[in-house]
N, C-alpha and C positions, 0 to 999 in steps of 0.2 A: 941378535938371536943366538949365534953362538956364545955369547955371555951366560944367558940365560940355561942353555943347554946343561953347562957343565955345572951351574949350580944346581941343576935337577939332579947333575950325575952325583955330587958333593951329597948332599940330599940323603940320596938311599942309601949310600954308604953308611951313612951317618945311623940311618935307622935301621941298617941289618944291623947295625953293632948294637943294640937295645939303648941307645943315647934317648934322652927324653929332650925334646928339640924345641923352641919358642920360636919362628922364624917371622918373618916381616917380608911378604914376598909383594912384590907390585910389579904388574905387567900391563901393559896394552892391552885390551880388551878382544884386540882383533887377533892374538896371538893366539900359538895353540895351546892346549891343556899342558902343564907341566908336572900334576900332582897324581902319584899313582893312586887306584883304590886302596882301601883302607883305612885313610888319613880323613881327620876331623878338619873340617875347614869352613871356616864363615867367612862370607865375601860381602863385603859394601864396596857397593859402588856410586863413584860419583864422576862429574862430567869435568874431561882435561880441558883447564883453564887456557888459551890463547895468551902462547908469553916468548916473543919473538919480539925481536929489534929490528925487526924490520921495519919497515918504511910502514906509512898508514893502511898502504894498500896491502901491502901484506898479510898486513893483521886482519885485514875483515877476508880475505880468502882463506887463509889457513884457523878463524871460527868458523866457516861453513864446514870445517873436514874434520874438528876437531874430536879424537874418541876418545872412549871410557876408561875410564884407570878400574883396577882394580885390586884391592888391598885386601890379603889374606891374612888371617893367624891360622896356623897350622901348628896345634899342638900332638906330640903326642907321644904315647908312655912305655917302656917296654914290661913294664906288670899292667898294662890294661888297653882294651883298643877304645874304650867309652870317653868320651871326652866332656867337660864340663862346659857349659856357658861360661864365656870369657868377656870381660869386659869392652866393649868397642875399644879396637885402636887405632889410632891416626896415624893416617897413610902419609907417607915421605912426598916432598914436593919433587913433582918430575915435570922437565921441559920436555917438549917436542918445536924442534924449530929446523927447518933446512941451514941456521950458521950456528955456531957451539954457545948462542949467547944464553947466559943463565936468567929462569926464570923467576918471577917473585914469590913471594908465601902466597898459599891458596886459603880458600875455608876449608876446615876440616870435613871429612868423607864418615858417614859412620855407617854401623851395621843396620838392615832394618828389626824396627823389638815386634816385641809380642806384645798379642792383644793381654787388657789385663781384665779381671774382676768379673771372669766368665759365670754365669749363674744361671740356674733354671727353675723357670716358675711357670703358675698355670700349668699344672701337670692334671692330664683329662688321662681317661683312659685310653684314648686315641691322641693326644696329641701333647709338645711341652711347648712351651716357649721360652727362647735363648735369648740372656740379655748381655754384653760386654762391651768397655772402656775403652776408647781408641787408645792406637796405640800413641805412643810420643811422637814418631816419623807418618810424616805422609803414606800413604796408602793408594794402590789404585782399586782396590775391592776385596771383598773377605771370600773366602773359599769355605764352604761348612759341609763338614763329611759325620754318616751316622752310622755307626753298625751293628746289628742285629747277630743272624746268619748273613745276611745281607747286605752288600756294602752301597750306601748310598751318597750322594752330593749334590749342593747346588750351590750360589753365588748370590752374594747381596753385596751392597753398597752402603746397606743401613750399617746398625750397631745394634739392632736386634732382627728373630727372624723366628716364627712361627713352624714349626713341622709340624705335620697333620697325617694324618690315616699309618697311626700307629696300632700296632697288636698291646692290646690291655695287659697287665701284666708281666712286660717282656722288658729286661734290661738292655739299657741302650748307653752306645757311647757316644759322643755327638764331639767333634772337634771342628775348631774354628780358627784357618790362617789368615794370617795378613797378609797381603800378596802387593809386590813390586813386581819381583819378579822369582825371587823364587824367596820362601820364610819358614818358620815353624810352627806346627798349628798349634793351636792351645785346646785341649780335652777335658771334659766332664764325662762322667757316666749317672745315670739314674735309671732307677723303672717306673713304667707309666703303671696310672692306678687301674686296679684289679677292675671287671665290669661289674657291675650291680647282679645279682641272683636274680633270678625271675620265679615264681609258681612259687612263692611261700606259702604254705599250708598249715593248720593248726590241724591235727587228726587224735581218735584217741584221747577222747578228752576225758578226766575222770577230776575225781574231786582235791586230787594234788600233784596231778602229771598231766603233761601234752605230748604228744609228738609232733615234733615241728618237721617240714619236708619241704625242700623246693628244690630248684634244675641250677646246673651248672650254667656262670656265668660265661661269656663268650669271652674268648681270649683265654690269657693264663690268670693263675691263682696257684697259694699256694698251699694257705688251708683258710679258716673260715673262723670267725671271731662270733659267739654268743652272747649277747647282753638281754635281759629282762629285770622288770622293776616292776614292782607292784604301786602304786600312787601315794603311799607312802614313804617312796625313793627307795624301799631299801630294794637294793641293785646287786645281781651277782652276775657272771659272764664266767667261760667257759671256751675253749680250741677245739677245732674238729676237721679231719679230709674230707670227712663223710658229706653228702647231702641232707642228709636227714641224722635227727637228735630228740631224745627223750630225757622230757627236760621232770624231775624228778621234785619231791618236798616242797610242793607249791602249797598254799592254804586254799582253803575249800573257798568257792564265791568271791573269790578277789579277780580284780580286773588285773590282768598283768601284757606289760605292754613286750615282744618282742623283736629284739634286731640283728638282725646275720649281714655279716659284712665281711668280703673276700679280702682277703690277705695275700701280697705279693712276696716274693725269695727274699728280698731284704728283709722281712722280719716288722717291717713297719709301714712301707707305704700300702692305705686301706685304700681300698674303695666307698661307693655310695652304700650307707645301711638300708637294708630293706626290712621296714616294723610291718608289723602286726598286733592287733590288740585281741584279747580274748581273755573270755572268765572262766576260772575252774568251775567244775559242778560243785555247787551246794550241798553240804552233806547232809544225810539224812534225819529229819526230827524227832525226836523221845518220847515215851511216855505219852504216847496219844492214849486220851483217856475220852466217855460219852457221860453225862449228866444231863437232870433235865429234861427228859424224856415223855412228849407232850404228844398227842394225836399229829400236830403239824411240825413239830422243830427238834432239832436236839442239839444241847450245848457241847461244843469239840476243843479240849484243852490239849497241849504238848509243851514240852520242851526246847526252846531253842536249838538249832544243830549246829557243832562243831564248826566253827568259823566264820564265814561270813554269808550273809543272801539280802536280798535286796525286797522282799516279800512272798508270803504265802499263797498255791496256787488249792484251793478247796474243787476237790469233785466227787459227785455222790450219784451213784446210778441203783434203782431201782430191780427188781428180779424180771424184769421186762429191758433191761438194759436200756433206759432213761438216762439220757445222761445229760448233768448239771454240774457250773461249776463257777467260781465267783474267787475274787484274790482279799487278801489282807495284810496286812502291816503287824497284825497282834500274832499273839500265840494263843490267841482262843477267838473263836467266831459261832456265831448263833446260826443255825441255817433255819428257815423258815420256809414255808410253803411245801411241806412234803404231804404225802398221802399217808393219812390213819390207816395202821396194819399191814402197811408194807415194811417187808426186809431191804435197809438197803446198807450198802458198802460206801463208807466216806475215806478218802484218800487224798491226803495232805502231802504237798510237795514243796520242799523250798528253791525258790528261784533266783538267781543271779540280776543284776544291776543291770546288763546289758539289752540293747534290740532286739534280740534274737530270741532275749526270755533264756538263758541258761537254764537248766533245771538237775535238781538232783533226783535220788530217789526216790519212790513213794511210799510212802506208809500209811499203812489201811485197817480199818474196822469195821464189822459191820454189829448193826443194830436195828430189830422193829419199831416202828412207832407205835402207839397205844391206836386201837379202833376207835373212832369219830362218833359221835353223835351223830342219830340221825336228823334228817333234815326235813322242813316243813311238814311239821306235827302238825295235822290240824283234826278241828274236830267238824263234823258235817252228820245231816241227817235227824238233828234232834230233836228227840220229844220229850214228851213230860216222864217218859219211863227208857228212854235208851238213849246214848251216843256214838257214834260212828265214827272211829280210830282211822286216820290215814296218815303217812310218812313216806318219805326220800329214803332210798339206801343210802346209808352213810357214804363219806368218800370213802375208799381204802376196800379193806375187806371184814367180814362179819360171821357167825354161825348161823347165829339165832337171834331172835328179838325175847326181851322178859316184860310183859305188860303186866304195872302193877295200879291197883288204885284201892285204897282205903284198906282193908287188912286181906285181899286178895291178888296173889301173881298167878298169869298165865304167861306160856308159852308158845311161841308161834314161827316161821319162816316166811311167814307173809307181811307184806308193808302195811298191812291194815288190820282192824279187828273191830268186832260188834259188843259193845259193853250192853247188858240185857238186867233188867231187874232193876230199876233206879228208880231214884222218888224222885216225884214231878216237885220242882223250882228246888233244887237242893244244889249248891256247889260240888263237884265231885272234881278233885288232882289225877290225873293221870301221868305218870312215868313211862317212859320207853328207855332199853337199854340196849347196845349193840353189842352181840359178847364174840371171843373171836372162837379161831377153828379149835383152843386146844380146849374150849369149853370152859376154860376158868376168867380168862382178861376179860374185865369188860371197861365196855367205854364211861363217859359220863352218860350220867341220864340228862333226859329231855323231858321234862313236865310240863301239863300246860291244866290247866282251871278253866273248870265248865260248870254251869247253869244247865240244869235241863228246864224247857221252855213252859212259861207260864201260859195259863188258858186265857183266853180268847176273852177279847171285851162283850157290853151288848148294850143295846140300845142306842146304836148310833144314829143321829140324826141333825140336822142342817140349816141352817137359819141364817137372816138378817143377811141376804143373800145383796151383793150388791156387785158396780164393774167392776172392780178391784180386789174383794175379799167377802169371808165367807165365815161362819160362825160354826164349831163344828159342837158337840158335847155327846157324849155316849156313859152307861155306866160300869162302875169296875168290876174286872173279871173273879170269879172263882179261886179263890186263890193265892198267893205272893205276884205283887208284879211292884217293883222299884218305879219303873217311868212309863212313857206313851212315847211311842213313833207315829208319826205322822206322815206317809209319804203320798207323794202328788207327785206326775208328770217325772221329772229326773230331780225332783227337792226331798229334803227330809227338813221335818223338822219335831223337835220332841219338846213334852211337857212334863213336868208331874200331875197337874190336874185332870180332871177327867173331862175338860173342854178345853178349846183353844181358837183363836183366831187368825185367819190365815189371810193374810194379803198379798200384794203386787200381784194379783194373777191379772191375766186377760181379758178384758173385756168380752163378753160375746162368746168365751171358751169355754170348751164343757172339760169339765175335770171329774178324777175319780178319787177319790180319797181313802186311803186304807189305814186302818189305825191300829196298830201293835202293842201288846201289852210287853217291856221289856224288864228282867231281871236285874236282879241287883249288879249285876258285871256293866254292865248298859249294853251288854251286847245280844245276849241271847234273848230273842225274842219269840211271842206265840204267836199262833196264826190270827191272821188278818180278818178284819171285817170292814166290808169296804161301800161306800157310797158315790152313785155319777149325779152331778147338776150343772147347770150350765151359768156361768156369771152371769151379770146381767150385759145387753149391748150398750155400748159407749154411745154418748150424743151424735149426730150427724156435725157434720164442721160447714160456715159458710154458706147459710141456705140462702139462697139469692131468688129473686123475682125476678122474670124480661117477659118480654115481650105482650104487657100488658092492653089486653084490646078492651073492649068494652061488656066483651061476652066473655075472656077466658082471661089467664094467667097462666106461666111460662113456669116452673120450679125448678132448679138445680142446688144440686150441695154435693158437700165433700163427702168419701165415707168414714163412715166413725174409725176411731181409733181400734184395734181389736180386730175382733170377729164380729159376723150377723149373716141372717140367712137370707132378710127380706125387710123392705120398709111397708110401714102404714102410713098412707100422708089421710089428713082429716082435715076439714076446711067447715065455719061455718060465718054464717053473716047475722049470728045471734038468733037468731030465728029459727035457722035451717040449720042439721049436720050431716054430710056426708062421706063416707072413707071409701080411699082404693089402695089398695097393695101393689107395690111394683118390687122386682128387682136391682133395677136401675137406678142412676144416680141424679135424677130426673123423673120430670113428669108432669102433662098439661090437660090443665084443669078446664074446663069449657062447663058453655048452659048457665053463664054467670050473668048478674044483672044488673047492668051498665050503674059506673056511679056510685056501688055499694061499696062497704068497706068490708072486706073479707079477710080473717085470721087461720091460716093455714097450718097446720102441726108436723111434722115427720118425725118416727119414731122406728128403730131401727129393733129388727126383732131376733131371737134366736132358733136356731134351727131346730130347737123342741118346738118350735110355732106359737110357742106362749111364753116366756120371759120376753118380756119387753126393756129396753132400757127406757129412758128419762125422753119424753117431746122436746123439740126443738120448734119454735111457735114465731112466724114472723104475719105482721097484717098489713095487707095493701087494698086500695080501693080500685074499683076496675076504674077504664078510662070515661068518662064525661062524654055523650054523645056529641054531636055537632050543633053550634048554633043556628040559628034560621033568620032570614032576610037582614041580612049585611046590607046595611045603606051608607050615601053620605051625604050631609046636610051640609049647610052655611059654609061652602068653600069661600077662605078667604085669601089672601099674600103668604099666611102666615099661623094657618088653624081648618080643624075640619072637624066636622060633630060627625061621630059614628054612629048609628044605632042597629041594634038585633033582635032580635026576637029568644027567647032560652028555651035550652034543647031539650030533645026527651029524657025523661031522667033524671037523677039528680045533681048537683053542681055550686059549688058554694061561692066560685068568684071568675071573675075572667081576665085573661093576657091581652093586650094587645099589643104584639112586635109590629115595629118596624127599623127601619135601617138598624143598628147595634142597640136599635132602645127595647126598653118591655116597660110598659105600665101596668098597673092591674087595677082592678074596679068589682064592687059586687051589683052592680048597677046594669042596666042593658042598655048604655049608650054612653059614650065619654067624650070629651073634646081635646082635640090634641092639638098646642100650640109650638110655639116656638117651632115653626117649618120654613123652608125655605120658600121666596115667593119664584114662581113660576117651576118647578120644582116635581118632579114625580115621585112619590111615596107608594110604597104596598104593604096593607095595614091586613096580619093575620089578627083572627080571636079564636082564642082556645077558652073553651070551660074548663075550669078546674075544679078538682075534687076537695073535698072538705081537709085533705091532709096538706092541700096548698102547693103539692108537689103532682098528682098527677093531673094531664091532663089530656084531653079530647082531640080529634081529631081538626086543625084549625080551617077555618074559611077567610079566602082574603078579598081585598078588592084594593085597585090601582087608580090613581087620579093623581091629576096636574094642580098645583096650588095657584091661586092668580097671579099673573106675573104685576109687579110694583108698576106703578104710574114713569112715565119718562120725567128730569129734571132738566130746566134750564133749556126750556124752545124756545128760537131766536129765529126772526124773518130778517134776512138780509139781499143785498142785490136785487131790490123791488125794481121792477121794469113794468112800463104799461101791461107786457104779456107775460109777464112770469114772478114769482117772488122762489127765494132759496130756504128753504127752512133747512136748521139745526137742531139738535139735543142731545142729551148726555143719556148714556144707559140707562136702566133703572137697575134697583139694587137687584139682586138675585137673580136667577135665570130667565131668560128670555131666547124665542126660536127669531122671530123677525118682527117688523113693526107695519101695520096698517096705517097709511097715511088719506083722512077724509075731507073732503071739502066740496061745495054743492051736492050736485049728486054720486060724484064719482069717487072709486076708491083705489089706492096705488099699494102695495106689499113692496118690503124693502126687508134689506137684512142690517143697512147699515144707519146710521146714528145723524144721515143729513137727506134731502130730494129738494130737488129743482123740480117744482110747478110751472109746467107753461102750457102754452093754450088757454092765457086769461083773457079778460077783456079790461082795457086798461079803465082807470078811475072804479071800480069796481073794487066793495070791499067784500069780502071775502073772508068766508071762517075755517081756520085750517085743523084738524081734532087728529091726533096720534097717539093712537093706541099698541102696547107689547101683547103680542099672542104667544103662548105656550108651545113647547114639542108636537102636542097633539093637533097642533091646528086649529084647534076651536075655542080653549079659553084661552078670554081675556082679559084683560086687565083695566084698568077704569083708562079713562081717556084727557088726555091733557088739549085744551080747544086756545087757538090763539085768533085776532083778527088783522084783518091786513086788508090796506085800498092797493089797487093795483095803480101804477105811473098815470098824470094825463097831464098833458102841458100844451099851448097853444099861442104863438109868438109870430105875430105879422108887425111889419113896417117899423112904425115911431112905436110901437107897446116895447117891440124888441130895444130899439133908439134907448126910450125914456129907461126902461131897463137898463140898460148898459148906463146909460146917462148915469143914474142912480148908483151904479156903479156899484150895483145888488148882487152880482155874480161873483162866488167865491166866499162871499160872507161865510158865516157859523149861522147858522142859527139851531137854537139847543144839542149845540155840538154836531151838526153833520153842515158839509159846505152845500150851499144853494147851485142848482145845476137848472141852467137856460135852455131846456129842448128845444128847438128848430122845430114849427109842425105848418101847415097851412093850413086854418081853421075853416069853418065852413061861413064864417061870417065875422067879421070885424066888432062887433057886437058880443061876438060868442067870445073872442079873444078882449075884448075891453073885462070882459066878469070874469078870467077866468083867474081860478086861483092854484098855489102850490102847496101842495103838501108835504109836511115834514114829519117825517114817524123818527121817535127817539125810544125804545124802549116799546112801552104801551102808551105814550102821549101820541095825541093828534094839535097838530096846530096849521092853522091856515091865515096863510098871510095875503092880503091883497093890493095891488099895486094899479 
């Protein structure tokens, strides 16, 4: 330590003497300062290496203690105290050891550098961002200082770093060290960009200047950059402190776009432009000239204006302050729709390209239209010697009216006038003129051509009168007349003859006919001579006949087509005629006389009570009274003879129904076959009328057909007391069967009966008859005969029997049977014999 001392002392000596000194100083770290203020000195430090000889253990206690070296250059000048960056220099190897043993070379110590390739971008009006190159040596973090007025810092780790909420406009230093432990910063300065203007305004707008205005941007600025371009590029700009700028030798009607952009103290870093578009005014149009000049329109010519416009704005108000107005693309436009005789003022404006419609000035003239014509001239009123003038005031305005016609004018302030003194059927022109207030302008005229009206027809009269049309003829008037009008109901129709035929009308309608003599124009016509008659009525539709009795008839029908007031129905039976009139669509006819054939008419009439249309005729015969004493004869299985007596009246043939059948006959008695047998039929007869369709009121009568015979009776199970009879149905119906035999008789429903209560050996006739539903016919009878059993076998007859060995035999097909009996005498049993029934045979055998 005192080594070191006295080189401090060596030292200053050396630099009061103004010596320029290079020194190499290296000291422990833990040592005290040795270098007075003033002096330039850079220190690297690096870590004393562990370089003892000692023993192993040595060495690892004395690296736990071991300190920092540190190697100084220390230059410095006696012309200057500023010291330059000096190259690193390597520090002398120094031991530290508790024996004198030397230690070995170390790695070199060097200075720490500076960061390099400091740069700034993303420059906002608030904020930069800092970008720079590590340096060569390690680092433990960057220190970043910034100042304003204001001195600011903070710390990163990166190699870049973001500063944020800066004042726009304001120049800023920003330095950036690399920190060990202590280094040198490395610095930039820049300024952030200016803020963007706000409240840009275009004011003042004329046909070659604007004034532009808007507010100061927040932050700094320094003055203010002008750019504007018409869209043909050409671009000029312009410097200003001011907010506001009058921007001068614009062309008329160009769109021009502008942009103001703040300018910071460097002279170059801008801010955001703030544009605006807008068009000059259009200048004003030349040479506006009026042609053309019509009651409704007038033609409007000019001149192009100075520079540029995007279309023409037309508006025209009237001395009523009407106002109208409509755009175009030309330099001339037709206006239409105005009012005849009014003043009015047209005023053309040229307009700009843009939304907003730019507009320049206006330019105006005014001009009258001519008076109009008047409107609906017509003529009314006319006769063979005058017509009646009537008209619309013109649109617009007028004085007076000049009414001229053939080498006469008159004067008037009335829409109307009385023309007096004409000859009948003559064409006559009349003029109307509207003149204005200064008594000279007048409008176009209005003419219109008249007929004064031809005389009147005569002799009109009506024929060949029918439902549909009508024959009219009359003769001709007095006079000129070109044609005929015809009118009826809401028709016209016209001829030149002096007759005509008129069809489609209405049945049953009354019409009036007026017939007009009309002039040569086809229009003007004379007075009417008119005629009423009534078509004739349309036929009735669907006359229908019911309810035909034998005294009356029933009539209905449709009503005619048309009109009618009333019908006439008329009925006769050749002989006789009588009519009634009704209303109605209907009507019953009575007092008629059964049987006849009656032709009924209806005719439908008109409400004069005397045209009649066309009969509608249909003929029916009343109904046939009823026949008299309905019988029936020769009931058979399968047939019955009807007969009758014929009714009062007349009648040409008769029905007789039964079940779905009908026969007919002109005879008063028929026979009907093919019936069923046992069978109940109900036989109507109607008398019919001569038309073979109506007929009579029927009478009937009911009866059972005989029921058929039974087939196939068979006696079987003969016993001394009983036999069994059989048989088959008979064909067709049957209620039950009577079974007879001696005196007695048995009813059965079914088709067999067992007879007992006989006496045996006893023959016997058994008769079976089918009775009908009603009980009491019958049918023929089928009779069969039959012996009842008797057999009688005592002692050796039985023996010799047996012996013979007769029991069990056939004899013609049935086995022989030996009854057991005790006869009343031995005698009686020697004769006695058996009988065998086979069928209808009898055979007796004796033994």
């Amino acid at each position: 330590m005192a080594v070191l001392q006295a080189f401090q002392a060596d030292l200053l000596k050396d630099l009061d003497e103004g010596k320029e000194l290079h020194l190499l100083i290296i000291y422990l770290t833990y040592k005290c300062h040795l270098f007075p203020q003033g002096l330039n000195v850079q220190s690297y430090y690096t870590t004393l290496p562990s370089t003892t000889s000692s023993s192993a253990t040595e060495s690892q206690n004395s690296a736990s203690t071991s300190p920092y070296i540190t190697a100084f250059l220390v230059t410095t000048s006696s012309s200057s105290t500023q010291t330059s960056p000096q190259t690193p220099v390597t520090a002398l190897p120094v031991t530290t050891s508790s024996s004198s043993t030397q230690t070995s070379p170390q790695t070199p110590v060097t200075r720490p550098d500076v960061i390099r390739n400091l740069k700034v971008t993303n420059i906002t009006t608030s904020s930069v961002f800092l970008r720079w190159d590590e340096p060569i040596e390690n680092i433990t973090f960057f220190k970043i200082t910034w100042t304003d007025d204001d001195a600011n810092e903070n710390t990163t780790t990166s190699t870049s770093y973001d500063i944020t909420y800066l004042t726009a406009g304001v120049k800023y230093t920003f330095c950036v060290t690399a920190v060990i432990e202590h280094s040198e910063p490395s610095c930039i300065s820049t300024y952030t960009e200016p803020n963007r203007i706000s409240n840009l305004k275009v004011n003042n707008i004329t046909t070659s200047s604007v004034l532009m205005t808007w507010d100061e941007p927040i932050g700094n600025r320094f003055f203010f950059k002008l750019n504007w371009m018409d869209k043909k590029t050409n671009g000029n700009s312009t410097e200003t402190s001011n907010t506001s700028f009058n921007i001068t030798d614009l062309i008329p009607g160009v769109n021009y776009t502008f942009c103001i952009t703040a300018v910071a103290a460097d002279n170059s870093t801008e801010g955001k432009a703030f544009c605006i578009s807008q068009y000059t005014k259009p200048d004003v149009i030349r040479n506006l000239t009026v042609s053309e000049v019509t009651t409704s329109s007038v033609f409007l010519t000019w001149d192009e204006p100075i520079g540029n416009r995007s279309f023409f704005k037309l508006q025209w108000t009237d001395d009523e302050t009407n106002r109208n107005y409509t755009k175009t693309s030309n330099t001339f436009h037709n206006i239409t729709d105005l009012i005849s005789g009014v003043k009015y003022t047209f005023c053309i404006t040229a307009v700009a390209a843009d939304e907003e419609e730019t507009k320049g000035e206006n330019f105006c003239i005014s001009q009258y239209t001519k008076p109009n014509v008047i409107g609906n001239l017509i003529v009314s009123e006319v006769t063979t010697l005058s017509v009646f003038l009537s008209w619309n005031e013109p649109i617009g305005n007028r004085s007076f009216f000049k009414v001229k016609w053939t080498d006469k004018t008159h004067e008037t302030s009335n829409t109307f006038h009385n023309i007096t003194d004409l000859t009948a059927g003559v064409n006559y022109t009349f003029c109307i003129t509207a003149v204005a207030a200064d008594n000279s302008t007048e409008g176009n005229a209005l003419c219109i051509s008249q007929y004064t009206k031809p005389d009147v027809i005569m002799n009109l009269t009506a024929d060949d009168i029918t439902t549909s049309s009508v024959l009219l003829n009359w003769t001709k008037p007095i006079g000129q007349s070109s044609r005929y009008r015809v009118e009826y109901e809401e028709k016209n129709v016209t001829t030149e003859n002096t007759s005509i035929q008129i069809n489609d009308l209405i049945s049953g309608a009354q019409y009036t006919f007026k017939v007009f003599a009309v002039a040569a124009d086809h229009v003007t016509e004379g007075r009417s001579i008119q005629i009423s008659l009534y078509t004739k009525p349309n036929v009735i539709g669907n006359l229908i006949e019911s309810e035909v009795t034998t005294l009356s008839v029933f009539l209905s029908w449709n009503e005619p087509t048309g009109n009618r007031s009333f019908f006439k129905v008329k009925w006769t039976d050749k002989t006789n005629e009588k009519t009634k009139e009704t209303s109605n669509t209907f009507h019953h006819i009575t007092d008629l006389t059964a049987g006849l054939n009656y032709t009924f008419c209806i005719t439908a009439v008109a409400a004069d009570n005397s045209t009649e249309g066309d009969a509608i005729c249909i003929s029916q015969y009343t109904k046939p009274d009823v026949i008299k004493n309905l019988t029936v004869d020769d009931i058979t299985t399968s047939s019955v003879l009807l007969n009758w007596t014929k009714p009062n009246g007349q009648s040409s043939s008769y029905c007789v129904e039964y079940e779905d059948k009908n026969v007919t006959t002109e005879n008063t008695s028929i026979q009907i076959n093919y019936l069923i047998s046992g069978a109940q039929y109900t036989f109507k007869v109607f008398a019919i009328s001569a038309d073979h369709v109506t007929e009579g009121r029927s009478i009937q009568i009911s009866l059972y057909t005989k029921p058929d015979v039974i087939g196939n009776v068979m006696v079987s199970e003969v016993t001394t007391l009983s036999v069994f009879l059989s048989w088959n149905d008979p064909i067709g119906n049957r209620s039950f069967f009577k079974v007879k035999w001696s005196d007695k008789t048995k009813e059965t429903s079914n088709t067999s009966h067992n007879i007992t209560d006989l006496t045996a050996g006893v023959n016997y006739t058994f008769c079976i008859t089918a009775v009908a539903a009603d009980n009491s016919t019958e049918g023929n009878a089928i009779c069969i005969s039959q012996y009842t059993s008797a057999a009688v076998c005592v002692g050796g007859v039985a023996n010799r029997l047996l012996d013979k060995n007769l029991e069990g035999r056939l004899f013609d097909g049935f086995p022989l049977l030996l009854p057991v009996v005790e006869p009343a005498s031995v005698r009686e049993a020697a004769g006695l014999a058996f009988k065998l029934h086979s069928g209808v045979k009898n055979e007796l055998l004796a033994v």
